[in-house]
Z-matrix of the N, CA and C atoms (Angstrom, degrees):
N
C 1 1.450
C 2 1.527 1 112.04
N 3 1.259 2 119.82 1 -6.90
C 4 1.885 3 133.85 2 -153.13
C 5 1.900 4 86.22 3 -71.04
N 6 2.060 5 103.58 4 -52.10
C 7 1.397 6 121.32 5 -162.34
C 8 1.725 7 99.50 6 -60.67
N 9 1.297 8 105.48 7 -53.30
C 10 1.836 9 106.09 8 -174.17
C 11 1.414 10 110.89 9 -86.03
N 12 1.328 11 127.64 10 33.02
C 13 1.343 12 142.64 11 114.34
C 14 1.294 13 154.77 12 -79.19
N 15 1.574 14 85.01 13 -37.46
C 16 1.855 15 96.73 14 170.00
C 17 1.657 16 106.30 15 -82.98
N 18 1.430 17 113.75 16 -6.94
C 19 1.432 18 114.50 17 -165.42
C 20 2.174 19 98.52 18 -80.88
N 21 1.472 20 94.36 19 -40.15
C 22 1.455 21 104.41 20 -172.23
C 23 1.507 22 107.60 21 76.43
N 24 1.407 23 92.80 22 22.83
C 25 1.842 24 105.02 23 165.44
C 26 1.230 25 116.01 24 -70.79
N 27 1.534 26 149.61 25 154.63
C 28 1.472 27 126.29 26 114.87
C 29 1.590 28 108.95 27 -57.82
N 30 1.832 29 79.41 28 145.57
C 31 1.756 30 108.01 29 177.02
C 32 1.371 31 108.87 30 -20.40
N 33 1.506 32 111.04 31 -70.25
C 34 1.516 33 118.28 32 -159.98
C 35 1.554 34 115.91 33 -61.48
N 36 1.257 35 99.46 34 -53.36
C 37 1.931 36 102.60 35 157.47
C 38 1.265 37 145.57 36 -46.70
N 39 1.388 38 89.79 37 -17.37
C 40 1.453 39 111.21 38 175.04
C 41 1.535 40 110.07 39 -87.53
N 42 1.193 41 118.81 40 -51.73
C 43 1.585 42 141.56 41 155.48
C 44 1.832 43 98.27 42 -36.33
N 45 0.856 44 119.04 43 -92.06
C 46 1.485 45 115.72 44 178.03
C 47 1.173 46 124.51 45 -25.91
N 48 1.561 47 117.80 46 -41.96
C 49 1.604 48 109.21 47 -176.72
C 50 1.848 49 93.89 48 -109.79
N 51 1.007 50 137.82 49 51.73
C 52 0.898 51 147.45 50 167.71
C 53 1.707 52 92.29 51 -122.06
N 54 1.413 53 126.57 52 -74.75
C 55 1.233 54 120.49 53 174.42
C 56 1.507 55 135.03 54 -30.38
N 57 1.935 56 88.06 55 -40.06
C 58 1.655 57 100.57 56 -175.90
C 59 1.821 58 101.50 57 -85.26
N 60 1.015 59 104.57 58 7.89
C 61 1.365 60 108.15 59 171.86
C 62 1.688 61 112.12 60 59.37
N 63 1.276 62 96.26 61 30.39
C 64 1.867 63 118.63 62 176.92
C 65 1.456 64 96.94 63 -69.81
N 66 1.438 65 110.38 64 145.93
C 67 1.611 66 137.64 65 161.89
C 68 1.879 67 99.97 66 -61.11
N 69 1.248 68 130.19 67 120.96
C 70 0.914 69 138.22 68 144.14
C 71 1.510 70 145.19 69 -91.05
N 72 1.254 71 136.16 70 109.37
C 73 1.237 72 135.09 71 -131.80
C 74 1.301 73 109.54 72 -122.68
N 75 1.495 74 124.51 73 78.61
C 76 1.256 75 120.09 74 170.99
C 77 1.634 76 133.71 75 -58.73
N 78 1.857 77 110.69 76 120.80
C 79 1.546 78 123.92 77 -165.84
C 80 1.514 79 96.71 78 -38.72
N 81 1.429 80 87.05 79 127.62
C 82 1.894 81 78.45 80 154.00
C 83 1.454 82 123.26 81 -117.76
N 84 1.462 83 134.34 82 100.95
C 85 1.106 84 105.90 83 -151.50
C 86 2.216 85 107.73 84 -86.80
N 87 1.707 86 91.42 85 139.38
C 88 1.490 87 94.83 86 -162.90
C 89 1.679 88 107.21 87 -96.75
N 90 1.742 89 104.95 88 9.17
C 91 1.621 90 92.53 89 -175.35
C 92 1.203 91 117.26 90 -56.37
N 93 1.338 92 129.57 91 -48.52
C 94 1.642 93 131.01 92 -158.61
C 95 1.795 94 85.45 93 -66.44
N 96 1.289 95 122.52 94 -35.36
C 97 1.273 96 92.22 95 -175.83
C 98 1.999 97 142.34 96 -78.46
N 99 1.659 98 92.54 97 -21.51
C 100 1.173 99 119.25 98 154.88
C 101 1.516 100 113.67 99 -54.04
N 102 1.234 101 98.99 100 -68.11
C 103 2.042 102 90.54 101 -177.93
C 104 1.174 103 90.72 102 -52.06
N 105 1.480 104 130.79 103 -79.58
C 106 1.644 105 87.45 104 -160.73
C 107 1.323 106 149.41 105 -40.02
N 108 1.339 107 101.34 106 -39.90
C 109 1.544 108 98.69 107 168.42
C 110 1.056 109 137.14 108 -51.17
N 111 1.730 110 107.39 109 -41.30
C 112 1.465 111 114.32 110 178.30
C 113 1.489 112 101.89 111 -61.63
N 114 1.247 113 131.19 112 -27.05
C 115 1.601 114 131.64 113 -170.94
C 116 2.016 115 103.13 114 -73.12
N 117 1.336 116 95.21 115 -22.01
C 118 1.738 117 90.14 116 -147.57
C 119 2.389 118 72.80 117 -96.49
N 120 0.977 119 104.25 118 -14.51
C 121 1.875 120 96.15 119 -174.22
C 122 1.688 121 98.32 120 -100.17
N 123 1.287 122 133.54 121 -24.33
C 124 1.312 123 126.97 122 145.51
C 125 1.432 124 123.59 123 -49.46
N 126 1.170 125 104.32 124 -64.80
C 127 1.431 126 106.81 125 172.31
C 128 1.956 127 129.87 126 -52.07
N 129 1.460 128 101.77 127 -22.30
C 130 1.255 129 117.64 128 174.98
C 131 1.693 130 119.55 129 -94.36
N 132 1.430 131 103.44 130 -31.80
C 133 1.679 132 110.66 131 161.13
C 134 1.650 133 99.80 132 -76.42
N 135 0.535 134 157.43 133 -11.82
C 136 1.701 135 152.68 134 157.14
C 137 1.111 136 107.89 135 -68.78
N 138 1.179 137 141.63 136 -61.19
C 139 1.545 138 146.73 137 -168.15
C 140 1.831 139 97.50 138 -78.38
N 141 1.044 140 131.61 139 -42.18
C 142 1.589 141 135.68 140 146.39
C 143 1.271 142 120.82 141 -8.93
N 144 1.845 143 106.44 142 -73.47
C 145 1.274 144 106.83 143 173.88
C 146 1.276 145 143.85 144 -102.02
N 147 1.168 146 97.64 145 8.31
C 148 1.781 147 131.13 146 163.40
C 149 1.248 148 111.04 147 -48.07
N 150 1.608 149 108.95 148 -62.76
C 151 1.157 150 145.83 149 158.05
C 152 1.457 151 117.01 150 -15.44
N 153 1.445 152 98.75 151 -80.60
C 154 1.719 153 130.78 152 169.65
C 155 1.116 154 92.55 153 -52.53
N 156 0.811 155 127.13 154 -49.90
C 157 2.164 156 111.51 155 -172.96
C 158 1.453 157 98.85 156 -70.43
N 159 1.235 158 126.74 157 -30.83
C 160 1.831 159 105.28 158 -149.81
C 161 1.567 160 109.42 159 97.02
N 162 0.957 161 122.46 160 13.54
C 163 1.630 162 108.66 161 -176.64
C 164 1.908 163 95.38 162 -96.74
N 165 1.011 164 98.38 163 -13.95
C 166 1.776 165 92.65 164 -170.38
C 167 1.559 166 111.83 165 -147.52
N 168 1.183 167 130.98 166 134.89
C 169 1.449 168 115.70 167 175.83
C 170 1.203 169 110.76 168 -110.64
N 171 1.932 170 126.95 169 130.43
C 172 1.084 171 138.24 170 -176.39
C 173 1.175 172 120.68 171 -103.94
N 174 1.503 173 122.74 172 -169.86
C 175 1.750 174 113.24 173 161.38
C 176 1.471 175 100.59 174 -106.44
N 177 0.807 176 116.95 175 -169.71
C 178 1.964 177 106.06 176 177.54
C 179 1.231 178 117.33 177 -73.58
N 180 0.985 179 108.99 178 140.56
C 181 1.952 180 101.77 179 -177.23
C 182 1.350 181 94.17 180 -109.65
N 183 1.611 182 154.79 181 33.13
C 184 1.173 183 142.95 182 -159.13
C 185 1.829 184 81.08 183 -95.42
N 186 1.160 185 148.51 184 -32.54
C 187 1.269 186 145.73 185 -167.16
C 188 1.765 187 99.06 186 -72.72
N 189 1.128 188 111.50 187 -57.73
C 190 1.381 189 119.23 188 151.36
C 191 1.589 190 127.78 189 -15.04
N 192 1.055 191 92.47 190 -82.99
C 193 2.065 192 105.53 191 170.35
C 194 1.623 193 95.90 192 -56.21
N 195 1.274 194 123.81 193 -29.96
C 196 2.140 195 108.86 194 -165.55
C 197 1.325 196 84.92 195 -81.27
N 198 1.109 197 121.86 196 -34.15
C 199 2.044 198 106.36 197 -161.18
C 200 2.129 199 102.29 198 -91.97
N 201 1.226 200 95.02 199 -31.89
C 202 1.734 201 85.22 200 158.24
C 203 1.543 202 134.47 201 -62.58
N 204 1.410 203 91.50 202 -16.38
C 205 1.840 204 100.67 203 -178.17
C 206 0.931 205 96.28 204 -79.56
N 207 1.387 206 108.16 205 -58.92
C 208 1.837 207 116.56 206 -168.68
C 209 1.596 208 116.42 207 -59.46
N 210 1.306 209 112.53 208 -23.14
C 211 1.802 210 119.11 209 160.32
C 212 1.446 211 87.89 210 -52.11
N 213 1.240 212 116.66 211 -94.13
C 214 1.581 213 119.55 212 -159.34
C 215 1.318 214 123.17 213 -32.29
N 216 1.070 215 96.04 214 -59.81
C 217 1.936 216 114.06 215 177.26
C 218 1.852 217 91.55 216 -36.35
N 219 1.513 218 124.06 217 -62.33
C 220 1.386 219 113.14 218 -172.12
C 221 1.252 220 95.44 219 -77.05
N 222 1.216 221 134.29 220 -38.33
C 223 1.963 222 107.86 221 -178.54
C 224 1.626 223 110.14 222 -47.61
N 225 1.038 224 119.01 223 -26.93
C 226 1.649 225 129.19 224 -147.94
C 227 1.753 226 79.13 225 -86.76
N 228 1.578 227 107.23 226 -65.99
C 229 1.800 228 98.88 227 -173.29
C 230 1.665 229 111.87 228 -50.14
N 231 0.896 230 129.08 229 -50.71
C 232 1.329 231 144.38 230 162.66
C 233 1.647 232 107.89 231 -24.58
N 234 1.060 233 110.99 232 -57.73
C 235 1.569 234 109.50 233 177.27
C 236 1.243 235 112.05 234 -76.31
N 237 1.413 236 116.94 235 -42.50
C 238 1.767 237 113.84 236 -175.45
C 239 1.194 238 102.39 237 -60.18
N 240 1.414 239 135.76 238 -43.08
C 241 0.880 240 127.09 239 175.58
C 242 1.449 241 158.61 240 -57.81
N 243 1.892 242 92.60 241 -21.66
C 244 1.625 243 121.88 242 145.89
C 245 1.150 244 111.15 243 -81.47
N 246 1.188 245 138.32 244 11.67
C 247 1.723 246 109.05 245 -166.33
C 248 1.553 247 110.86 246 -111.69
């Protein structure tokens, strides 16, 4: 019963595409992971232009911003892929 729960099937639907030998795609929900990000790319455009002003001196964060895209870019496959 663990599978026709995580599916957010009813029983019988679940039974059916189990028979039809259908892909079943358990929700994943990705909010907590989105807010974070948006928190961790706020927090990194701030320290950005801090930066750019002179209020703070950093090392480059441009490696920074490539591996935050590339988070998203797979959050983004991640969702197309449930939806």
């Amino acid at each position: 019963m663990d599978k026709v729960a995580k599916s957010g099937l009813p029983t019988n639907e679940f039974i059916i595409k189990c028979t039809n030998r259908a892909k079943i795609k358990a929700p994943i929900d990705l909010k907590p992971v989105v807010r974070e990000l948006k928190r961790i790319g706020t927090n990194l455009n701030q320290l950005t232009a801090k930066a750019n002003s002179g209020v703070i001196r950093v090392f480059d964060l441009s490696d920074t911003n490539k591996e935050l895209a590339e988070i998203y870019k797979l959050l983004n496959e991640i969702y197309d892929a449930n939806s």
